[in-house]
C-alpha positions in Angstrom: 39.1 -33.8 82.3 39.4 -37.3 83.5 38.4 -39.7 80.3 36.9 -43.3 80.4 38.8 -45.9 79.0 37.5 -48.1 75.7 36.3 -50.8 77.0 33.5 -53.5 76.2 29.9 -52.5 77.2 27.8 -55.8 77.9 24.0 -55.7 79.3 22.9 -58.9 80.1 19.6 -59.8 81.4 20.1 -62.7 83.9 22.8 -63.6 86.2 24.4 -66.8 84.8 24.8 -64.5 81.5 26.4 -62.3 83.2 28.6 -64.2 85.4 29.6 -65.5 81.9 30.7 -62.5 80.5 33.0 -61.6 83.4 34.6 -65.1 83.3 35.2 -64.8 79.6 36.9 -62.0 79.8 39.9 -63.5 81.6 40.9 -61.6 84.8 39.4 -58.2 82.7 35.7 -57.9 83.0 33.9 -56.3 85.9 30.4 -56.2 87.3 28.6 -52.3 86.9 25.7 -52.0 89.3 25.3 -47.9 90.1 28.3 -46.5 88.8 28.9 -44.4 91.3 32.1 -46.3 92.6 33.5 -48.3 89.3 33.4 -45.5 86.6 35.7 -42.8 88.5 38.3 -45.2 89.6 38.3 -46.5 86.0 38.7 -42.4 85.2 41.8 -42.7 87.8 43.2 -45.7 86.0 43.6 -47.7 89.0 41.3 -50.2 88.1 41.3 -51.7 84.5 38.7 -53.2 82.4 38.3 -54.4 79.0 34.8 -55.7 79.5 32.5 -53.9 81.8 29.2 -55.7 82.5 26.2 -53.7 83.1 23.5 -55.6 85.7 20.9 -53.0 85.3 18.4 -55.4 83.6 18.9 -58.3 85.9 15.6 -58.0 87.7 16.6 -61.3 89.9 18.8 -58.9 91.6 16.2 -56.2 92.5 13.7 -55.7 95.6 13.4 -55.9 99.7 11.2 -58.9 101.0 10.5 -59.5 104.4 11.1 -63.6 105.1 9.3 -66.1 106.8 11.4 -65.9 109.8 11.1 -62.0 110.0 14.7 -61.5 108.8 15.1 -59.2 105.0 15.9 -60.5 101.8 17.7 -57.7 100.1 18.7 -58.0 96.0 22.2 -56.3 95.8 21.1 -54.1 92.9 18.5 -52.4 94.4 19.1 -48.8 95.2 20.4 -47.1 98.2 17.7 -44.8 98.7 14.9 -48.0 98.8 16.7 -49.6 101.4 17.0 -45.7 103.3 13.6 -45.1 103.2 11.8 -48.7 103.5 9.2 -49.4 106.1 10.7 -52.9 106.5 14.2 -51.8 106.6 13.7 -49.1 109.3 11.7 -51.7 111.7 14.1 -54.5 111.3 17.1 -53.4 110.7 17.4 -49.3 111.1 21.0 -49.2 111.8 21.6 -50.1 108.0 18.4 -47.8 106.9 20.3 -45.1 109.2 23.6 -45.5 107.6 22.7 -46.3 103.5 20.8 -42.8 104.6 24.0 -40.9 105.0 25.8 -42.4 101.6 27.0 -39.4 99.5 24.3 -37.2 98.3 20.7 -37.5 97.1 21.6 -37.8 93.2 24.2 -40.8 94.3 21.5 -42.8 96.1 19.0 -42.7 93.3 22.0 -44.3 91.5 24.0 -46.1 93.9 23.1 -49.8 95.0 23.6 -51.9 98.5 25.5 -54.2 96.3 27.5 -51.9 95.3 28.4 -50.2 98.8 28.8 -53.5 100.2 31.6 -54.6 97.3 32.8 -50.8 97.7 36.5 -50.4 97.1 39.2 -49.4 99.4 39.9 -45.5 99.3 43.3 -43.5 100.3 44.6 -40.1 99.2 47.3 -41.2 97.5 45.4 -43.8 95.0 42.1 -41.6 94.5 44.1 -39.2 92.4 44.6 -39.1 88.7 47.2 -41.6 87.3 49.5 -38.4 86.3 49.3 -37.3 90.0 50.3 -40.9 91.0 53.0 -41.5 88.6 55.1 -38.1 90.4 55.4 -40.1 93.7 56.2 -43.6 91.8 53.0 -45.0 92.4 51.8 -47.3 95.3 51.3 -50.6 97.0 47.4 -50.3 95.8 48.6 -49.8 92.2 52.1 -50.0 90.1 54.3 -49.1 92.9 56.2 -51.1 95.9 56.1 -48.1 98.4 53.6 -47.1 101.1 52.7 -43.9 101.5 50.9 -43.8 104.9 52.6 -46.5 106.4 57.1 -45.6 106.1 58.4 -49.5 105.1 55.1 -50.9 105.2 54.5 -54.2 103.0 50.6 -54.4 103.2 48.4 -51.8 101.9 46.4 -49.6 104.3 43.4 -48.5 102.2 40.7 -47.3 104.4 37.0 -49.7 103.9 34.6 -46.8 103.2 31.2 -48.4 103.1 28.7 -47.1 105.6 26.7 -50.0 105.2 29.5 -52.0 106.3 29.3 -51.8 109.5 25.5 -51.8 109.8 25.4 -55.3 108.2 27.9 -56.6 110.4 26.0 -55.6 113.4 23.1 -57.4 112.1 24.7 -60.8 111.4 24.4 -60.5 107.1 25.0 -62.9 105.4 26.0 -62.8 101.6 25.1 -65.1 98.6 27.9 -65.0 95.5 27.5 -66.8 92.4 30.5 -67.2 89.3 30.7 -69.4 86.5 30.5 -73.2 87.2 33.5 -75.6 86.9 34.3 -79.1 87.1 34.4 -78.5 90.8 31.1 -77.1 91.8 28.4 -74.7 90.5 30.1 -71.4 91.4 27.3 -71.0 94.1 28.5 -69.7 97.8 27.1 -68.0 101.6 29.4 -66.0 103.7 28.9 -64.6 106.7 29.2 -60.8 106.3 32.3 -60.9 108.7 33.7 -63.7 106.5 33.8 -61.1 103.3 36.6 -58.9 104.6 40.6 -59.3 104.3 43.1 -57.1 106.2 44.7 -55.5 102.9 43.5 -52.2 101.0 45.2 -53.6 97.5 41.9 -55.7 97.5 40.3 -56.0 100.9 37.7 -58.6 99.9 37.9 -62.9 100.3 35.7 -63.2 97.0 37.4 -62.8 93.4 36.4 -60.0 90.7 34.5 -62.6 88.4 32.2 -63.6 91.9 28.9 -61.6 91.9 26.9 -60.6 94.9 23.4 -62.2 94.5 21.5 -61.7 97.4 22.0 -60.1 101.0 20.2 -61.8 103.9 19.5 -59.9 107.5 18.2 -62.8 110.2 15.1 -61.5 112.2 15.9 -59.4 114.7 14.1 -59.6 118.5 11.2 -57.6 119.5 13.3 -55.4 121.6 16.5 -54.6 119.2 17.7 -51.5 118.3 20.1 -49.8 116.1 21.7 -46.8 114.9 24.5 -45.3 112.8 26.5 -41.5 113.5 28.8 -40.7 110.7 31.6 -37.9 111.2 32.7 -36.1 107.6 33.8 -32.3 106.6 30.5 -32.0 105.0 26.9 -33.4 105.9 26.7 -34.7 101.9 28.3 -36.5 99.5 31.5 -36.6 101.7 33.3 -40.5 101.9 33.2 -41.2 106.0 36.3 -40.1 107.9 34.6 -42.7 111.0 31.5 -44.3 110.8 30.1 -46.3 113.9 27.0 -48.6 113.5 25.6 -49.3 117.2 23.1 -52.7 117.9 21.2 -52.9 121.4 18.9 -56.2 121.9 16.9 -54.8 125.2 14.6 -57.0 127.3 11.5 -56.0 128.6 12.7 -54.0 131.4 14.9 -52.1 128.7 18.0 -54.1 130.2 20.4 -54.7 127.4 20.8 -58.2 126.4 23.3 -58.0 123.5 25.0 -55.0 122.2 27.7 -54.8 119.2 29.9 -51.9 118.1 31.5 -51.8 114.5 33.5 -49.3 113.2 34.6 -48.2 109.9 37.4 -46.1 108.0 40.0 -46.7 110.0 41.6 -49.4 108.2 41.1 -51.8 105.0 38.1 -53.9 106.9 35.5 -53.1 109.3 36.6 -53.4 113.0 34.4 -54.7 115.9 35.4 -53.0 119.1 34.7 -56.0 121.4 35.6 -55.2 124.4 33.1 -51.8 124.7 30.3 -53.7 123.5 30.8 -56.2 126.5 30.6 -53.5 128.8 26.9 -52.2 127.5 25.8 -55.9 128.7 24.0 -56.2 131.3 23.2 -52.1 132.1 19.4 -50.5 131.9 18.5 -47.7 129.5 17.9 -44.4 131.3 19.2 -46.1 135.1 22.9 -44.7 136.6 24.1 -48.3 135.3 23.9 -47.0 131.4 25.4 -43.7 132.1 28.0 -46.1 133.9 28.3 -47.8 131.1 28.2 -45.8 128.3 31.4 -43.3 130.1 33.2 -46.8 130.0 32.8 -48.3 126.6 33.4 -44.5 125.7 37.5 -45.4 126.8 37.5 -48.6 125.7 36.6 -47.4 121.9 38.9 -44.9 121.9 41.7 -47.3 123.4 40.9 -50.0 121.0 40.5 -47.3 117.4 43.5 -46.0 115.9 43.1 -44.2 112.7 45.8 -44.4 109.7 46.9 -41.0 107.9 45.5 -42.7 104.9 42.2 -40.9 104.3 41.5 -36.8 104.4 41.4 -35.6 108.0 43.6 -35.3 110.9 44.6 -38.9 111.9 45.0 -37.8 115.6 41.6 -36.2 115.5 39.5 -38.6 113.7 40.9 -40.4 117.2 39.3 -38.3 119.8 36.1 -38.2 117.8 35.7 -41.6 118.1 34.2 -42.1 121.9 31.5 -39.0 120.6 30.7 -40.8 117.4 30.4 -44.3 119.6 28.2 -42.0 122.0 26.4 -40.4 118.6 25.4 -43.6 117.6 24.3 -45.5 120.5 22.2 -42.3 121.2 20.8 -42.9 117.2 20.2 -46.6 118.6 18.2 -45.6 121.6 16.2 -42.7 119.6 
């Protein structure tokens, strides 16, 4: 059995207390939202804590609101299986209501928060082990050691991003509010664009700092003809991690002509990847017309040219590979639907 760590429990009830905590505690405090994520890698020992602070009763960080503009206003601690089964979220932005759908099981989406998925950490099977199992093979880049495992000689680690909502919000053009303590140099306060939150390194695959907190995630309104989708490939159709996840966005006209289209993939490497060069090709081609079929065959190729999965996640490497022009299929289909 697999034991927590002692550890400092604080439960504040408003963010600037909160942010406070973490910053006190010098490099060793860490924001708990769900659980679902934080508490079994502090079980492995891979990440460490001697103050964990609990944001359950930080209401500011709660609920879905529907803006002005027609975009979503989404508090990072509200639960995955709101945003999965929200009216506003399936109509704006259903790629993301799609994928938070497919996040582990039932009992880890009452739990589980967006927040949380969105600051998800990087996953391989040679750091989500026990720290005994770790220590036989001297450790790794992620954690204590100076080897790669996946990657013979390699110098950066090659975690795989695991988030399905990843990819979802990147489609969408997110964009992220964080907050940490103030200093002499500003009040803490910063926006990124969601494409702006990722690093290409698994040790810690995120351009924000443990002490930052995720306050608020913003979704810009999306035209009257857009569509999304999500298609997930796993062992099992629960609780399983994604071994590919695609999130698909077509903006059609009123002919059903596609406008704009975007492709993002995850779990192939430490950040989401945008395959660029298959969305172009969607551009321009009309749903149900030759054109699409046209279309679709060739950003098929293109996806699979562009996606190259790591052996650094469960699942044959080479066939995670040719599953990826189905799943980019699977999830344009989702889209259309």
């Amino acid at each position: 059995m697999l034991r927590l760590p002692q550890f400092t429990l604080e439960r504040p009830t408003t963010i600037e207390e909160a942010i406070q905590l973490v910053a006190d505690a010098n490099g060793r405090g860490r924001f708990l939202a769900g659980g679902t994520d934080l508490i079994p890698n502090l079980k492995h020992e891979f990440i460490e804590a001697d103050v964990v602070v609990a944001l359950g009763g930080i209401e500011a960080l709660r609920g879905i609101e529907v803006t002005a503009e027609g975009g979503l206003s989404i508090g990072p601690l509200t639960s995955l299986v709101d945003i999965a089964e929200s009216a506003d979220v399936q109509r704006i932005a259903p790629a993301l209501a799609q994928a938070v759908g497919t996040i582990a099981g039932p009992q880890h989406r009452q739990m589980g928060t967006i927040g949380g998925n969105v600051m998800l950490d990087t996953r391989c099977q040679w750091i989500n082990q026990s720290h005994f199992w770790r220590s036989s093979l001297g450790f790794c880049l992620k954690k204590d050691g100076s080897a790669c495992h996946v990657v013979e000689g390699g110098k950066r680690c090659v975690a795989a991003a695991s988030n399905d909502s990843a990819p979802a919000l990147a489609t969408l053009a997110a964009t992220l509010d964080f907050q940490k303590a103030p200093t002499e140099y500003g009040n803490g306060k910063r926006t990124l664009a969601f494409d702006e939150l990722f690093k290409a390194d698994g040790a810690w695959n995120k351009k924000v700092s443990a002490d930052e907190l995720l306050t608020r995630i913003h979704i810009p309104a999306t035209p009257v003809g857009h569509k999304g989708g999500y298609a997930k490939l796993r062992m099992r159709g629960s609780i399983d991690f994604p071994l590919l996840g695609v999130a698909a966005r077509l903006d059609v006209d009123g002919e059903g002509v596609i406008e704009h289209a975007d492709i993002v993939v995850i779990a192939l490497q430490a950040r989401p990847l945008r395959v660029r060069k298959a969305s172009a090709l969607l551009v321009g081609a009309k749903l149900g017309a030759a054109s699409y079929d046209d279309a679709l065959a060739a950003v098929m190729v293109a996806a699979y040219e562009q996606c190259h999965p790591l052996p650094n996640i469960p699942g044959d490497h080479e066939w995670r590979q040719e599953m990826v022009p189905i799943y980019v299929k699977r999830a344009l289909a989702a889209a259309i639907a």
